[in-house]
SEDRENTOR-138276 format. One line per 8 residues: number of its first residue (from 1); their letters; for each residue x, y, z of C-alpha. Coordinates in Angstrom, 2 decimals, m for minus. Layout:
<pts>
NUM) a) X Y Z; ...
</pts>
This chain:
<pts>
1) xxxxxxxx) 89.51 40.24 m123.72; 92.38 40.75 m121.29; 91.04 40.05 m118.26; 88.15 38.29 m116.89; 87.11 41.20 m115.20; 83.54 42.74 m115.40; 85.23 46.12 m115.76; 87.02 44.81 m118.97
9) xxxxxxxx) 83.51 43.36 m120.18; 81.85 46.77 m119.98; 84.75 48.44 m122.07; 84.38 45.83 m124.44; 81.16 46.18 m124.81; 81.80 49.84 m125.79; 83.73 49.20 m128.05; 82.13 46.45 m129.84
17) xxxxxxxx) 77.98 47.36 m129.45; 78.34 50.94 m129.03; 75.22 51.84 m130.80; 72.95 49.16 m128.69; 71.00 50.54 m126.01; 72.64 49.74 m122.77; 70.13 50.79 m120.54; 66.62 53.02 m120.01
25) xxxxxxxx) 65.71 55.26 m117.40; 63.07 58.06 m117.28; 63.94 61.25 m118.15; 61.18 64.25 m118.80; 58.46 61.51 m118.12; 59.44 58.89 m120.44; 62.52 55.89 m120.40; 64.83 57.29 m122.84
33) xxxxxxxx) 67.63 54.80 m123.69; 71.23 55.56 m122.99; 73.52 53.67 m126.31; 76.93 51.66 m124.70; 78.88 54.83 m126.13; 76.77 56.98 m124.67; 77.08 54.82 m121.53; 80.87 54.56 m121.47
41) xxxxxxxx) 81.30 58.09 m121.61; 79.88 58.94 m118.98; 81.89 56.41 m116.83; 85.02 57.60 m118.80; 83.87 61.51 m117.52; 83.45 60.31 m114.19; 86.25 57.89 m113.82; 88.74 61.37 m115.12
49) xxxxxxxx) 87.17 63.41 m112.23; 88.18 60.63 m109.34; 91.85 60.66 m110.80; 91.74 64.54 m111.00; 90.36 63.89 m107.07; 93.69 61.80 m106.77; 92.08 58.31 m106.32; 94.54 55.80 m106.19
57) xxxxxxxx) 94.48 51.81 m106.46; 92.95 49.89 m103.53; 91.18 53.57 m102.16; 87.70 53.17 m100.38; 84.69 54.67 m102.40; 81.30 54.58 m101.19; 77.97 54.69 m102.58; 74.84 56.06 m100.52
65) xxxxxxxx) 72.02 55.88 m102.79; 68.58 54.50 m104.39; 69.13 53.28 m107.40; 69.80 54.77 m110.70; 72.18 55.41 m113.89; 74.64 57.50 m111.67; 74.98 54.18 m109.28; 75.89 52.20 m111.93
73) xxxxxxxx) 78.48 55.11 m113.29; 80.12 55.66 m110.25; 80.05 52.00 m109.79; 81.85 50.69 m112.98; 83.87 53.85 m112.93; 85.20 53.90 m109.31; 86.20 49.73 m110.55; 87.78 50.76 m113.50
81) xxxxxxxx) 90.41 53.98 m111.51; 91.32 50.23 m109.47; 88.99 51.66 m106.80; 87.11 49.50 m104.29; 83.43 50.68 m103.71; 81.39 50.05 m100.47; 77.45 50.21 m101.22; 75.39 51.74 m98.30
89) xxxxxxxx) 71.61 51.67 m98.60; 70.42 55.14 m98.24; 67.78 53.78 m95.35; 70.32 53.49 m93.37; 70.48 55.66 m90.32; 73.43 58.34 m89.76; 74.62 56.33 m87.02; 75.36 52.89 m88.68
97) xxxxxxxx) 76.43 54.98 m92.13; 79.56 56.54 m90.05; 80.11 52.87 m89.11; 80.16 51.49 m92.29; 82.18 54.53 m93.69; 84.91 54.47 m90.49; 85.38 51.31 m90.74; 85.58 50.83 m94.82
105) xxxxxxxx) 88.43 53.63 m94.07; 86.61 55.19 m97.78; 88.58 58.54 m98.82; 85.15 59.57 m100.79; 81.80 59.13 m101.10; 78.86 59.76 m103.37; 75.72 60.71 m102.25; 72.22 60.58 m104.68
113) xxxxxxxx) 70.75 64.27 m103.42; 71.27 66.92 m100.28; 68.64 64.43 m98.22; 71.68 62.49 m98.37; 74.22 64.37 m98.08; 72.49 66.40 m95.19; 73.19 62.90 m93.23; 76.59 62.79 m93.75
121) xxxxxxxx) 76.86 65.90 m92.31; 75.10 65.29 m89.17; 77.47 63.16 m88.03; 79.80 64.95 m85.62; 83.25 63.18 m86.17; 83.36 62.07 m89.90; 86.24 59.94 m90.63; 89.86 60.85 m91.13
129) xxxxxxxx) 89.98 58.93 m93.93; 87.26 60.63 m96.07; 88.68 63.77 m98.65; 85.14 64.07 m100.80; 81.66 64.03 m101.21; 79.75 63.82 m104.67; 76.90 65.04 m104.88; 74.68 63.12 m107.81
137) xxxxxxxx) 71.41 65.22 m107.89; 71.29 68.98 m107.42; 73.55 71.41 m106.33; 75.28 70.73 m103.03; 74.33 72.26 m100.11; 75.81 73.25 m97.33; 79.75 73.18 m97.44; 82.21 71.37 m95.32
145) xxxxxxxx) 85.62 73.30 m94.39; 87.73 69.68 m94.15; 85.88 68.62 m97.21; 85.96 68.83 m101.03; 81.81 69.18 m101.59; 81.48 69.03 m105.38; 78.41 67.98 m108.08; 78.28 65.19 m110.04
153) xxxxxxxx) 77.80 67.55 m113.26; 81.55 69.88 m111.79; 82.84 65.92 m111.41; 81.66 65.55 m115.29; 83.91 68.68 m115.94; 86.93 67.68 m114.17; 87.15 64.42 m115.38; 86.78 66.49 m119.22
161) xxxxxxxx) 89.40 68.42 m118.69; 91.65 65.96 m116.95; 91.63 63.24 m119.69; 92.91 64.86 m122.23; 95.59 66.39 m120.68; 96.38 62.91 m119.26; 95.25 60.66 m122.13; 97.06 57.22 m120.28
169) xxxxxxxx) 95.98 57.53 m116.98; 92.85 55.34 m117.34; 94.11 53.26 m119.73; 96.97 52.66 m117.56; 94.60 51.89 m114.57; 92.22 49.80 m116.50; 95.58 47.54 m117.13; 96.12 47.38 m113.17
177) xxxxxxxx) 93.13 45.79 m112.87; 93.23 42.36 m112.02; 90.72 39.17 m111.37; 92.24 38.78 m107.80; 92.31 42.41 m106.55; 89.48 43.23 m104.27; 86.10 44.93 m106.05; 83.63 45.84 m103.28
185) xxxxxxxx) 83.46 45.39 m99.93; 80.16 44.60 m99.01; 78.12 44.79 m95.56; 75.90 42.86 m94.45; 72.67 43.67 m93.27; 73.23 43.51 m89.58; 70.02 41.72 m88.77; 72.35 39.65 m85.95
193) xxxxxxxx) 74.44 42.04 m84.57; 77.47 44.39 m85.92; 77.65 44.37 m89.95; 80.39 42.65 m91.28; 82.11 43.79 m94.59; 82.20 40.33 m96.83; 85.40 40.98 m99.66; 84.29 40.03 m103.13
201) xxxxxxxx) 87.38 39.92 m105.77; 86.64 41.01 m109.21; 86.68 37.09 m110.47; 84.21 36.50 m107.88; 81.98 39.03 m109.28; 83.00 37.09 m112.85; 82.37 33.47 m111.56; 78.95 34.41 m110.97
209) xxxxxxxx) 77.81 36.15 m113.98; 79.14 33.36 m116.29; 77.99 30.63 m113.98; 74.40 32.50 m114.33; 75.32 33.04 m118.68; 75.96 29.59 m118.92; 73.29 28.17 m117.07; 70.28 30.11 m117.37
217) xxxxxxxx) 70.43 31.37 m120.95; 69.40 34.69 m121.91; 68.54 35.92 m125.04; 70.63 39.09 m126.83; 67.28 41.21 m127.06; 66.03 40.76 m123.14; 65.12 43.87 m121.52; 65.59 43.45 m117.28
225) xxxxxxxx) 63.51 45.95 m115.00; 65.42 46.35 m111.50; 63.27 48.09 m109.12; 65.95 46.06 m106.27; 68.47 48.32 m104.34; 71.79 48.10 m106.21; 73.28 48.56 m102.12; 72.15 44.69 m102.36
233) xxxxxxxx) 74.60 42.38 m103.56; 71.32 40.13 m105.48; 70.20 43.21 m107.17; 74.40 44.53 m108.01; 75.61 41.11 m109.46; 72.31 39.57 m111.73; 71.00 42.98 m112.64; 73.96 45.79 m113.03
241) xxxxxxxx) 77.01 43.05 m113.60; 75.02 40.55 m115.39; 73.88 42.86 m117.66; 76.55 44.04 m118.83; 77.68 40.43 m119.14; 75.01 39.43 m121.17; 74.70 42.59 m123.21; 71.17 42.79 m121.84
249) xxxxxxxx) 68.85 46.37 m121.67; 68.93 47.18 m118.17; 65.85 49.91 m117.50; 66.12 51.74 m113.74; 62.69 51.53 m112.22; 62.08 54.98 m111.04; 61.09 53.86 m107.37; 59.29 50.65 m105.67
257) xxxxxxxx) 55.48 52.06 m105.89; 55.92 53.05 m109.87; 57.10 49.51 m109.87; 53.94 47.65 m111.78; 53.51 51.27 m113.68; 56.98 50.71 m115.07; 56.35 46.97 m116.09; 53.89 48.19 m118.10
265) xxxxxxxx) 55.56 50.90 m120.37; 58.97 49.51 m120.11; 57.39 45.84 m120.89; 60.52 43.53 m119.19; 61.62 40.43 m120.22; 63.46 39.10 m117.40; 63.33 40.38 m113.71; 64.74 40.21 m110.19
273) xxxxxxxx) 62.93 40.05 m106.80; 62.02 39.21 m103.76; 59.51 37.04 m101.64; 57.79 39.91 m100.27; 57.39 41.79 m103.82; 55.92 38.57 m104.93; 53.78 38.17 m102.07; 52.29 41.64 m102.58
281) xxxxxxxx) 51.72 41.46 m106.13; 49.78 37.94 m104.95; 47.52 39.34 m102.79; 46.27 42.48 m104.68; 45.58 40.46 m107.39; 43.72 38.26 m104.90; 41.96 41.22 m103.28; 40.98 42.29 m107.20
289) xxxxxxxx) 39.44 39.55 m107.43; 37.08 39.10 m104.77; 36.00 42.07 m105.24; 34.56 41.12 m108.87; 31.11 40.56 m110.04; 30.57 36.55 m109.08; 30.60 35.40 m112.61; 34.01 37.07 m113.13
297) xxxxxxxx) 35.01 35.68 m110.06; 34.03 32.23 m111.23; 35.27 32.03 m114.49; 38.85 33.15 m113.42; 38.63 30.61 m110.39; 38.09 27.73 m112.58; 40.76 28.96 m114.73; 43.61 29.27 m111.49
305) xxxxxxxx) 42.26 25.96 m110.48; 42.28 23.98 m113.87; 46.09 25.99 m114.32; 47.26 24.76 m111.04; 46.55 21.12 m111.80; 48.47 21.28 m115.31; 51.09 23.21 m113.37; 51.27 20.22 m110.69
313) xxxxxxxx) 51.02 17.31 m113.76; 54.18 18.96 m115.80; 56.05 19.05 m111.87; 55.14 15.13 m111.82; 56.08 14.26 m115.25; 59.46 15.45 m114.17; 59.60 12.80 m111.26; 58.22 9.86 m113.40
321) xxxxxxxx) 59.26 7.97 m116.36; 56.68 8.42 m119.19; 53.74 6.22 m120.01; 51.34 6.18 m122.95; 48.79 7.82 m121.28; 50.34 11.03 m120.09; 50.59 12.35 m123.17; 46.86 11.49 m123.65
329) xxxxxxxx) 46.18 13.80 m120.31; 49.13 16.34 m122.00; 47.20 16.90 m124.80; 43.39 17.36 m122.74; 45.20 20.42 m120.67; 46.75 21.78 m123.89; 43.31 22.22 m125.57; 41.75 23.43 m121.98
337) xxxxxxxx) 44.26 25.61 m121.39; 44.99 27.51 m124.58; 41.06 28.72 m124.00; 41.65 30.46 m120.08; 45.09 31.16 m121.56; 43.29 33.55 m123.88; 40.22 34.92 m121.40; 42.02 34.93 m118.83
345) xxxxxxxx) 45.87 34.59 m117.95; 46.61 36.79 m120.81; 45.08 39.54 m119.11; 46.95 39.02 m116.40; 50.04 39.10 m117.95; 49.59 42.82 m119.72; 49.49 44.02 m116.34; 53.46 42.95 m116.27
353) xxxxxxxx) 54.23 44.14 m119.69; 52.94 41.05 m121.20; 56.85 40.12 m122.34; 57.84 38.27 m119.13; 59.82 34.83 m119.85; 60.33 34.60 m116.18; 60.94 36.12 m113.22; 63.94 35.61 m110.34
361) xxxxxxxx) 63.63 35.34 m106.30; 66.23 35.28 m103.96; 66.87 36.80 m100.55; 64.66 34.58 m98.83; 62.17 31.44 m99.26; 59.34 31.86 m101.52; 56.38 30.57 m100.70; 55.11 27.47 m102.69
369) xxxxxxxx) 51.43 28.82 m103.34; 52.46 32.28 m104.79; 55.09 30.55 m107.06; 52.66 27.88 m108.09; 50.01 31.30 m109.09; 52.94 32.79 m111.59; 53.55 29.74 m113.00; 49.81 28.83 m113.88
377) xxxxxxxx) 49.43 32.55 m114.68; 52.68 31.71 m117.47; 55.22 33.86 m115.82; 57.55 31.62 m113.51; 59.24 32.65 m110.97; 62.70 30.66 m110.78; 64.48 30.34 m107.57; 67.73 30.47 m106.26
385) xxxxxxxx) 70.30 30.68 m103.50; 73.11 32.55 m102.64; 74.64 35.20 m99.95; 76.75 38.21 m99.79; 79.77 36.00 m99.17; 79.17 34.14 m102.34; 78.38 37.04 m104.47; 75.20 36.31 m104.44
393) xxxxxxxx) 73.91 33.35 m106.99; 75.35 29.58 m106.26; 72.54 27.46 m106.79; 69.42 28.03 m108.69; 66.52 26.59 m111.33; 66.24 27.51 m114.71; 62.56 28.77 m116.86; 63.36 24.93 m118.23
401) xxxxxxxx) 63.50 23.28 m115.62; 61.94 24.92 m112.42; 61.35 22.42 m109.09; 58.99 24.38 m106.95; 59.84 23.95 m103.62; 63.81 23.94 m104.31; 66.18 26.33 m105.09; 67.33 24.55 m107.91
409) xxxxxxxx) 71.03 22.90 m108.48; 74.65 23.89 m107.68; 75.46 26.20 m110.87; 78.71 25.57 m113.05; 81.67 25.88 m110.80; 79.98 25.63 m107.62; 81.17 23.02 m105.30; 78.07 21.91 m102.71
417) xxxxxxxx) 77.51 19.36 m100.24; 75.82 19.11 m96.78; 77.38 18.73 m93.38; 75.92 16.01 m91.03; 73.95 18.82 m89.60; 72.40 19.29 m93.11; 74.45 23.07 m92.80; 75.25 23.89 m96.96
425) xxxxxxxx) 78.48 23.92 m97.36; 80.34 25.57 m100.59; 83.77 26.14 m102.36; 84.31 27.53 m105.75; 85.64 30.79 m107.28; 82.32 32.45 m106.43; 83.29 32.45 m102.84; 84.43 35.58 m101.22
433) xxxxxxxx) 87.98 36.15 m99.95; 87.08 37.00 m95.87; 85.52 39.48 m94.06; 87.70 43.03 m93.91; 89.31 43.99 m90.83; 87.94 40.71 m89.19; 90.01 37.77 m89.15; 87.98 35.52 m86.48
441) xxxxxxxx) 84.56 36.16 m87.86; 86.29 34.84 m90.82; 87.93 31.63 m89.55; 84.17 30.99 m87.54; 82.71 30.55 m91.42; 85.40 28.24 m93.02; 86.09 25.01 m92.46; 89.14 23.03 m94.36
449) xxxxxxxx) 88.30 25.42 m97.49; 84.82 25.02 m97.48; 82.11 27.85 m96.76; 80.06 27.43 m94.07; 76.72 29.75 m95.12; 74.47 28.77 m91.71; 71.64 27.60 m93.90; 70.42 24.02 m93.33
457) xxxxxxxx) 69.29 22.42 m96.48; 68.42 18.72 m97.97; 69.12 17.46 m101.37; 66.25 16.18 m103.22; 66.27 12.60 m105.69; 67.39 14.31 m108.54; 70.14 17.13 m107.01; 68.02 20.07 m105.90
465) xxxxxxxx) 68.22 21.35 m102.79; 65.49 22.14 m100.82; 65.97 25.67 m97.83; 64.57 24.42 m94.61; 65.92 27.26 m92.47; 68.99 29.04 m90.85; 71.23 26.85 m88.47; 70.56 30.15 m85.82
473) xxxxxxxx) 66.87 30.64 m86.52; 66.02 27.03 m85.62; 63.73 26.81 m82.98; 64.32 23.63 m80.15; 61.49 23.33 m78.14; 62.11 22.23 m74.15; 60.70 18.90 m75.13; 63.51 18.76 m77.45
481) xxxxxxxx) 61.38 19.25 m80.78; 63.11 21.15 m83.79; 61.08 23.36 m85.68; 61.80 25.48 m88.71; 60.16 28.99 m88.23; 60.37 30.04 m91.95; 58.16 27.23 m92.91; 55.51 27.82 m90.55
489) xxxxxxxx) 55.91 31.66 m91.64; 55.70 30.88 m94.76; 52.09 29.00 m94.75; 50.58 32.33 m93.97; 52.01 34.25 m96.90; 48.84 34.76 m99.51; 46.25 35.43 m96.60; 44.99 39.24 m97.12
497) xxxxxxxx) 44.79 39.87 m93.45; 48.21 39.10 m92.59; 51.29 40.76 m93.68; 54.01 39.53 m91.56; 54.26 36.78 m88.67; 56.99 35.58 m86.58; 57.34 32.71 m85.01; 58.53 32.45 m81.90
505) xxxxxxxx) 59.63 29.71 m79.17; 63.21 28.76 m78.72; 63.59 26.22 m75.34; 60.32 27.31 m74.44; 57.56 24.25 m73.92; 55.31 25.63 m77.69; 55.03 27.84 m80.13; 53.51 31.70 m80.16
513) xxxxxxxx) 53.70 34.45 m82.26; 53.73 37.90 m83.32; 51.03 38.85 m86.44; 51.06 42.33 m88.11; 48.13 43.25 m90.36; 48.34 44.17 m93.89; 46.63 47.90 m94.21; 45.40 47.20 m97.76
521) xxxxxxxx) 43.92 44.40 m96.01; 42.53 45.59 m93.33; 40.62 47.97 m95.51; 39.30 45.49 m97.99; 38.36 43.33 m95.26; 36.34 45.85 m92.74; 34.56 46.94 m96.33; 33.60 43.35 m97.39
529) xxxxxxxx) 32.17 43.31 m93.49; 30.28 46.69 m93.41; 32.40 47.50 m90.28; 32.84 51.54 m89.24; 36.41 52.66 m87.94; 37.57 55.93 m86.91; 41.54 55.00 m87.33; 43.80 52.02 m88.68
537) xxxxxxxx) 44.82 51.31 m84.78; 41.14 50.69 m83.79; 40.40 48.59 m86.82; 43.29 46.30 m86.44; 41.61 45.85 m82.96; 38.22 45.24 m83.71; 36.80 41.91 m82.33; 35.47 40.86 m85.67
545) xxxxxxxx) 39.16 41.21 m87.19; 40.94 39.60 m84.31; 38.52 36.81 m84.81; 39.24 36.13 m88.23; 42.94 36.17 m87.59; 42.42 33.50 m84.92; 40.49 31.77 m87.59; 43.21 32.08 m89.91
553) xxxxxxxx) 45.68 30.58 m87.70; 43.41 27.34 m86.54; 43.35 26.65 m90.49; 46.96 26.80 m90.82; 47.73 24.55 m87.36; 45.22 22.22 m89.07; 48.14 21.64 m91.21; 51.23 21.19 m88.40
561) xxxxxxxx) 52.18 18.47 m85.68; 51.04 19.06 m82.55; 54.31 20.25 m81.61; 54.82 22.69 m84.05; 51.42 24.45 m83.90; 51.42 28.18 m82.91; 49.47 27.73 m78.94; 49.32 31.48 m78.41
569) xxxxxxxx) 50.14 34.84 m80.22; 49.45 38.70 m80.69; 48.31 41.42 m82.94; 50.65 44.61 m83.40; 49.49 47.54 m83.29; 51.48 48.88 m86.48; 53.21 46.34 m89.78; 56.77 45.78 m89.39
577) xxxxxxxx) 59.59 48.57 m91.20; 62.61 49.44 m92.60; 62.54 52.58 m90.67; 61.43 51.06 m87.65; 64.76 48.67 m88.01; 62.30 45.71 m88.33; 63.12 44.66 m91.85; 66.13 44.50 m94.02
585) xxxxxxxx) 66.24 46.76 m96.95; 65.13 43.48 m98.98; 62.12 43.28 m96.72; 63.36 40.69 m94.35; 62.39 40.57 m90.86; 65.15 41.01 m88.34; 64.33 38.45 m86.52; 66.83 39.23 m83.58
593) xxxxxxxx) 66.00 42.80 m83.64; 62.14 41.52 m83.72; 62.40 39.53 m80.82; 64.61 41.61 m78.45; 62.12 44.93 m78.93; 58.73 42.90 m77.74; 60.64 40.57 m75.42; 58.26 41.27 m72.81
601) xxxxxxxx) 55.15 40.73 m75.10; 56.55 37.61 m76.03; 57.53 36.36 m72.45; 53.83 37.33 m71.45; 52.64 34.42 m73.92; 54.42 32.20 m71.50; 53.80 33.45 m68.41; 50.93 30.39 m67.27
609) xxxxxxxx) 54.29 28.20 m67.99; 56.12 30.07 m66.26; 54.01 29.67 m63.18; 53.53 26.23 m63.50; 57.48 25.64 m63.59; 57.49 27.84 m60.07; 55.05 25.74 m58.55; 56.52 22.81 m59.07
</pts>
């Protein structure tokens, strides 16, 4: 290999496996695999038609799409013509796509269908900079009089008539391409104000994906379901790059709600996600269950509860040096739970294909209850840590060795260490090259060569580091108490009721809240009741449903200091959304944006404070 480039690993793999299936996706109904030759030819097709378009070295290309095979195509082929491509989630809004797309300077763009591509052209002044638009699915519509509007299968065309006559061009291109030119230029999500477009160099893209190879260990025949949007830098470098790293099947999920349909008849070995898909999966299976027969529901809560306590043994084993008698205990939970391994966890496990080793998270903290359920269940979920700026992974567990509660340990070639603030702090090749067009924002998150990432973390005994919260979202309390608002989030997350809190409180004498209802929830929960509703808003603000909430949140307080307990807090009308700007496209809550839109609800909380402060 010539380079330690990702594009040269996906050539090579054409060349050398071109028979193996490279990846699935659904075609007439059913996943039909695409072979590596099959694979490469199609980047090869498309990579001629962006030369024939006049692409040169260093040019912008963007990406504005859900994902899917032509994502990855344009993708690898836009790297491979020495391109650099700019993912934009196709949630975003007209508005902050022109942003991203002004200020990437991109000279073309490809665009998944005329939804699409109908947003593009409502914006009124589209950038100087951009010559094309690619359309992936169906023929475009309408035209553009500054603007070469052309399909993906007339790209196909004019990339198969332009190699031939031109047979060095890629080659020649593909020999540009070197580990310290720039890959992608990557946005981040905005949740704190303008995005900011973190550069990631093709042997920071590399780093990762053999940090990951070397320290997770894959097997040549895993199959990886990614139902994650490829716009995501998680979902781009340990699903798309890493599988071509690895070799691995890589099958397209055909959209998030055919998500647990897909499990099923693609039957994955490995898989990405995040909290919130986790947390979803959690509670309908918890919902299922409750609403079983009470001998059902008996048998299979022994069988959690007996799994839970094995689960929690093996995690102290870890901690402890061994004594006769554990593997006396060892060998009482084998026998017990190869039976409700059979009746019951089994079971569960055919509902996720029933070939999961394990499972990923990142993007956020996962909750320790729903990652203690998949691992009793016998599908862990291994955690990890990373950012945009780090190209994603830089810490994480392993299916060997997985310390719920952590994110695992620094993987090979990471540099980590903790300020005095307990701020993470990394260096290593993984670590992104600045911010484009933005020098200061750049100098703000380095400090003597190492990266600043804003998270505050503590190592644990044995070198795993444990997420408390970000530096920013730290809440001090005017009696000077600090207060990690993920964690108290976090102890609601497996409660039916509830989909999303957030906590609330900053200089301000306690805590309060917002609460929005999960709908599934909501109608599992006025059925279990017997109560009658006319709509979803009048239900959410019923009196017996507000009381159980308040219930719900006097259990958790149980739990907290006095000083962190939440004193006060309200019930939304409607859940938080990505269309509603609330969430991320990874389903995180915008905290900032949160906060600033129901200021005044929030300041109403306090308003008895308030008062009190005037008086005296």
């Amino acid at each position: 290999m010539t380079q330690e480039t990702l594009v040269h690993v996906f050539w090579e793999r054409v060349k050398t496996m071109p028979e193996r299936p490279a990846i699935l996706h659904k075609v007439g109904g059913n996943f039909r695999p695409v072979i590596w030759r099959e694979h490469g030819r199609v980047v090869e097709l498309v990579a001629g038609g962006l030369l024939k378009l006049g692409i040169k070295k260093g040019d912008k290309l963007a990406i504005l799409s859900n994902s899917r095979p032509h994502w990855t195509w344009a993708d690898i082929a836009a790297l491979s013509c020495g391109a650099v491509t700019i993912p934009i989630y196709p949630t975003l809004s007209a508005h902050d796509t022109e942003y991203l797309l002004k200020h990437s300077e991109s000279v073309g763009i490809f665009v998944e269908n005329n939804v699409q591509l109908a947003k593009i052209m409502s914006i009124e002044e589209l950038p100087e900079s951009l010559r094309f638009i690619v359309v992936m699915q169906g023929e475009p519509s309408p035209s553009h009089p500054n603007l070469k509007i052309i399909s993906w299968e007339d790209l196909l065309k004019d990339g198969e008539v332009y190699l031939p006559i031109n047979p060095t061009a890629l080659p020649e291109r593909l020999l540009g391409v070197k580990p310290a030119d720039l890959a992608t230029i990557v946005y981040t999500s905005g949740t704190t104000g303008v995005p900011k477009g973190a550069m990631l160099l093709h042997r920071n893209i590399y780093s990762v994906c053999q940090s990951m190879s070397l320290y997770v260990g894959f097997h040549p025949d895993d199959v990886a379901l990614s139902f994650l949007p490829l716009a995501h830098v998680y979902e781009r470098m340990c699903g798309q790059f890493l599988g071509i790293y690895e070799g691995l099947i890589l099958a397209y999920a055909e959209s998030m709600d055919k998500v647990a349909q897909n499990m099923v008849e693609v039957r994955p070995t490995v898989m990405n996600g995040v909290p919130r898909f986790f947390e979803k999966v959690y509670n309908r299976i918890q919902a299922e269950i409750r609403n079983m027969p009470q001998a059902q529901q008996y048998l299979i809560r022994w069988a959690l509860a007996l799994g839970k306590r094995a689960a929690v043994y093996r995690e102290q084993l870890q901690e402890r040096p061994e004594n006769p008698s554990d593997e006396v205990v060892r060998k009482v939970y084998r026998g017990e739970l190869r039976v409700v391994d059979r009746l019951v966890f089994s079971r569960i496990r055919r509902r996720f294909g029933g070939r999961l080793r394990f499972m990923c998270s990142g993007a956020a903290p996962l909750s320790h209850e729903v990652q203690l359920f998949f691992d009793t269940i016998g599908i862990p979920v291994v955690e990890g840590y990373g950012l945009t700026e780090t190209a994603a992974p830089i810490i994480g567990n392993t299916p060997s060795g997985n310390r719920r509660g952590t994110v695992g340990r620094p993987l090979p070639g990471a540099q980590v260490k903790l300020a005095a603030d307990g701020e993470i702090m990394v260096r290593g090749p993984m670590v992104f090259a600045g911010y484009y067009k933005n020098e200061e924002a750049t100098k703000e998150v380095f400090q003597n060569g190492w990266f600043l990432t804003g998270d505050i973390g503590e190592m644990t005994k044995d070198g795993c580091i444990r997420i408390k919260d970000r530096k920013k979202d730290l809440i001090i309390t005017s009696g000077g108490k600090h207060i990690a608002p993920q964690y108290l989030e976090n102890l609601f997350v497996g409660e039916g009721l509830i989909s999303h809190i957030l906590v609330y409180g900053d200089r301000r004498k306690y805590i309060t809240a917002l609460i929005t209802l999960s709908p599934e929830g909501l109608v599992n929960y006025a059925k279990a009741h017997g109560i009658t509703y006319s709509s979803e808003e009048e239900l959410v603000h019923h009196p017996q449903v507000l009381k159980e909430v308040e219930a719900v949140v006097v259990r958790k307080n149980q739990r907290l200091a006095q000083f962190e307990q939440i004193k006060k807090f309200l019930v939304l009308d409607k859940d938080f959304s990505i269309e509603a700007n609330e969430l991320t496209p990874t389903l995180k809550v915008k905290r900032k944006v949160i906060t600033e839109k129901y200021r005044q609800l929030l300041d109403s909380l306090y308003e008895a404070e308030d008062l009190n402060l005037q008086s005296k």
